[in-house]
N, C-alpha and C positions, 0 to 999 in steps of 0.2 A: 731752125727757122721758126717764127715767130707766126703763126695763123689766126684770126681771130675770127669767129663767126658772127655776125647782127643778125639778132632774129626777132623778126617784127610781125605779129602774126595778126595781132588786135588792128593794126594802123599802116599794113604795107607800104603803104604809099608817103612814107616817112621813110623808107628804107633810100630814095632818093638825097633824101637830104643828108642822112648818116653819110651816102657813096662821098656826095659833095664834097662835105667837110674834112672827112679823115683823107681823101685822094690828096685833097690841097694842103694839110696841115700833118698830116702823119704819110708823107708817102711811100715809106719804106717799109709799110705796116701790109703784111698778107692779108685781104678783108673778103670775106665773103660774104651776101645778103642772100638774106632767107626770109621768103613771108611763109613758111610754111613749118612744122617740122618734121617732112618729111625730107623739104630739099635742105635743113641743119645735118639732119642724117645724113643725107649725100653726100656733105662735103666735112662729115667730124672725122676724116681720116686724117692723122698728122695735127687737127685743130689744137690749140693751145688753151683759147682765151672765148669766152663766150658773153657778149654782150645782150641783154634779152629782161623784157619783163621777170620778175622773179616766179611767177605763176605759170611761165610755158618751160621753163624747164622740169624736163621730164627724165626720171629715172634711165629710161633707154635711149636718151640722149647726152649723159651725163658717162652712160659706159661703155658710147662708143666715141667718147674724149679719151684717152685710157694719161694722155701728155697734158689735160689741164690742167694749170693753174693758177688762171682769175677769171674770175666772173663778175662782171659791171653788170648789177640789176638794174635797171631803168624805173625800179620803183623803192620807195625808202622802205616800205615795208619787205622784209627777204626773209619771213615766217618760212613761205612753200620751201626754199632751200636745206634748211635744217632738217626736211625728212628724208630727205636725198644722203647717198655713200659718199659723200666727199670725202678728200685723204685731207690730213692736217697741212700738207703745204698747197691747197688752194686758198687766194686772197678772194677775198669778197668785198666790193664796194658797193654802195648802196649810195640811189639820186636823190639821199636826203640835202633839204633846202630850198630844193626848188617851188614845193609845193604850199610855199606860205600864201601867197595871191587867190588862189582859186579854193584852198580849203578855206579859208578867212570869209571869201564871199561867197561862200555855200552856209558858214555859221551864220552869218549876215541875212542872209535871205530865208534861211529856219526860224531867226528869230522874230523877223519883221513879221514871217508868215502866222506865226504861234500867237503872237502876239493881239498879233490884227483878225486874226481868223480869216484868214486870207482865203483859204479852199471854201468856206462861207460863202464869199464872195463869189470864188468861180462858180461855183454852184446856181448861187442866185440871178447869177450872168444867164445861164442856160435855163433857168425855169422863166428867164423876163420879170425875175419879182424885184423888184424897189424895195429893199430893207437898211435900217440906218441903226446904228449904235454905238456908244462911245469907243473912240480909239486909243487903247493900250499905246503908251510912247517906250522908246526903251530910254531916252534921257532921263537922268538922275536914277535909273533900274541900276541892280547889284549884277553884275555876273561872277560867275566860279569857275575858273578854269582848270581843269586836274591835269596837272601835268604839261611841264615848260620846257619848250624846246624852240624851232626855228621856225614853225607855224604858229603856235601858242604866242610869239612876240608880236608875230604880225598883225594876228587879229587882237591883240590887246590894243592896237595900233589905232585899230579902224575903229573897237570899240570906244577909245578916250574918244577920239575924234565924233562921235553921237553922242555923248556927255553921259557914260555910262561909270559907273565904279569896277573896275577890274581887282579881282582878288583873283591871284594865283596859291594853287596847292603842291608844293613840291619842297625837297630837302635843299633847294638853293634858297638863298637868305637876300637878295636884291634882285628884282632883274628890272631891267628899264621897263617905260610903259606899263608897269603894277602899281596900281593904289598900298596894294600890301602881298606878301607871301606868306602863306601860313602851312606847318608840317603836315605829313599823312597823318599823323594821329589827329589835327583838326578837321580832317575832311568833314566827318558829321556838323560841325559848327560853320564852316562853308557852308555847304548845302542848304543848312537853315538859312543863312542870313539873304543867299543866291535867289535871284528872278530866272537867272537863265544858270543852269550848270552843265559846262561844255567838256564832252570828256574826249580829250587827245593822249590820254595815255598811251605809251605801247604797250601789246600782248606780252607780258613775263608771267613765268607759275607764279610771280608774287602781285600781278594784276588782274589774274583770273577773276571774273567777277568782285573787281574791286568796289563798283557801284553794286553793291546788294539790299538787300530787305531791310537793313538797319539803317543805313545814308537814305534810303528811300524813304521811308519811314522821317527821316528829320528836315526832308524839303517840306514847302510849304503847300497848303492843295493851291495855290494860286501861281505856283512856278513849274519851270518847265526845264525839259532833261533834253539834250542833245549830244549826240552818240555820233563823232566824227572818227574815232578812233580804230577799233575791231571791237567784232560782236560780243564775243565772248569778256571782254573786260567790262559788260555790264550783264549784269543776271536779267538775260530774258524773260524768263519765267517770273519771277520776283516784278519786274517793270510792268510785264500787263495787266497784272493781278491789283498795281497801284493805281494805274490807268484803269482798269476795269471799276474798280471802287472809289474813284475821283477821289485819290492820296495826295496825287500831283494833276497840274493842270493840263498836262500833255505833254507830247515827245516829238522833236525830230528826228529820224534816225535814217544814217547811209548808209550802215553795219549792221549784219547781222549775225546770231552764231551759226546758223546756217545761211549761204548762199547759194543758188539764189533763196531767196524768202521763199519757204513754200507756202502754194496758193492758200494752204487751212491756216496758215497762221492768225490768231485775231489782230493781227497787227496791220492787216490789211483794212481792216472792215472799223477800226475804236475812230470815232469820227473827232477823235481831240489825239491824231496822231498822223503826224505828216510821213512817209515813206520813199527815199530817194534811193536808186538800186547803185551803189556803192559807185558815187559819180565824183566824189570831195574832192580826189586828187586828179581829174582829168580836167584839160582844158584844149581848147583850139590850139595854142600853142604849143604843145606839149612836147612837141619833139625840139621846138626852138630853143626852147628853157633847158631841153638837157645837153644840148649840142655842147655849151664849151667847158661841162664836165667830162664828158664822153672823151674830147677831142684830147683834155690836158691826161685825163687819165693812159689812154691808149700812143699817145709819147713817151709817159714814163714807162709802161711797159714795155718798150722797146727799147728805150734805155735801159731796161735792167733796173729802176730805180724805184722796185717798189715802196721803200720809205715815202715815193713823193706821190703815191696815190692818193687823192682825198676823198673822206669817205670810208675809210677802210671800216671794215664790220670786224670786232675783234670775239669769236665765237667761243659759247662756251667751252669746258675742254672735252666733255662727251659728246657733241657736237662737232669736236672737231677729231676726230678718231676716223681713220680708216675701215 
């Protein structure tokens, strides 16, 4: 038999809407909902299949599945998963795609903010002072975008649409909505020619601090660095030291290498640096956008047809070792 557990710990009350959909579209599917992981505990005896943020799954939840073998992350990032014992015949899918909308207008509203000196504003709102000064536009602005995927399209999207020039960084040679795509070896000439340089890379050992002291070094001090990605794919330490010596003209950042941001960081107090606590990919929607991945994935599980999962996460091979 077939068991799958939903575990919604962040948004229980989405757990409703998961019942809805798989009762109605998958109903021969064993489903159990958990806002907690205590009550995943209670019911991982016999469980199969665990549907769940990739950051609540937990080691002692993982080995009291002893019959799993798939896991539907609810987030496109599945980093926390790969420190976990999984055996090599667990499938792993991941809700990449969904999150082109709400990361695109969090890049959007960094840059308008960075631009305009937006916190300025609020500021001057709560002192009652009346200050004016020219407004930064992002039309006919450069952006760099490092790293092209299914959000990377989107907000190039929204980008042409403000009459910006999109240059993408990546080893693919076209992608719609780019003025141009240029390789990782041009990063550094990106970065120079970039207003806004938006990094959506994923976390690999070969992106670890891919924005470091050298690409820093070749933005402009009049441009600005936005960090939608993960922390650790830009050198913190390297970023506030450029911030701190006005190298670059400021930062938005959702990512950090540490979360939460701890309170010493200078990254709270560089008043030419915006700080959003890692909100890119959340939206009011959130459980609606994933419903008819969830729904097609958790059929083919039942079917037997893991070929028709989509999404599938194909892990490295140490990674995928028992």
């Amino acid at each position: 038999m077939k068991k799958l557990i939903v575990l919604e710990r962040e948004h229980p009350e989405d757990l409703a809407l998961y019942r809805e959909a798989l009762q109605r579209e998958v109903p021969g599917l064993t489903v159990v909902y958990a806002a907690t992981t205590a009550q995943a505990l209670a019911a991982a005896e016999g469980a199969t299949a665990l549907c769940s943020m990739a950051q609540s799954v937990t080691a002692e939840l993982v080995a009291a599945m002893p019959e799993l073998d798939w896991i539907q992350a609810l987030t496109t990032g599945i980093d926390p998963l790969l420190t976990l014992n999984l055996g090599p015949g667990v499938a792993i899918t991941s809700a990449r795609g969904i999150h082109g909308p709400q990361m695109s207008e969090l890049g959007l509203l960094l840059m308008l903010s960075l631009a305009r000196n937006f916190p300025r504003m609020v500021h001057n709102q709560q002192q009652a002072l009346w200050e004016r000064w020219p407004q930064r536009l992002l039309h006919g602005k450069t952006v760099g975008i490092v790293g092209i995927g299914t959000i990377s399209e989107v907000l190039a999207g929204y980008c042409k649409a403000l009459g910006l020039r999109v240059v993408g960084v990546s080893e693919r040679t076209t992608v719609p909505g780019f003025d141009a795509i240029e390789p990782r070896s041009r990063l550094g000439s990106v970065a120079a020619a970039a207003d806004f340089l938006i990094v959506l890379a994923p976390l690999t050992p070969e992106n670890e601090h891919l924005i470091n002291a050298e690409v820093l070094r070749q933005m402009r001090p009049e441009s600005f660095l936005i960090n939608l990605a993960r922390g650790r794919v830009v050198d913190e330490a390297a970023l506030i030291g450029a911030l701190q010596r006005g190298e670059i003209a400021g930062a938005g950042l959702d990512v950090f290498e540490t979360e939460p941001l701890p309170p010493e960081s200078p990254l709270w107090h560089l008043p030419n640096v915006i700080v959003t606590p890692h909100v890119g990919g959340l939206s009011d929607i959130y459980a609606r956008q994933l419903l008819p991945l969830v729904v097609h994935n958790a059929g083919a599980y039942l079917a037997g047809d893991i070929k028709a999962l989509l999404n599938r996460v194909h892990l490295p091979e140490k990674n995928a070792q028992p």
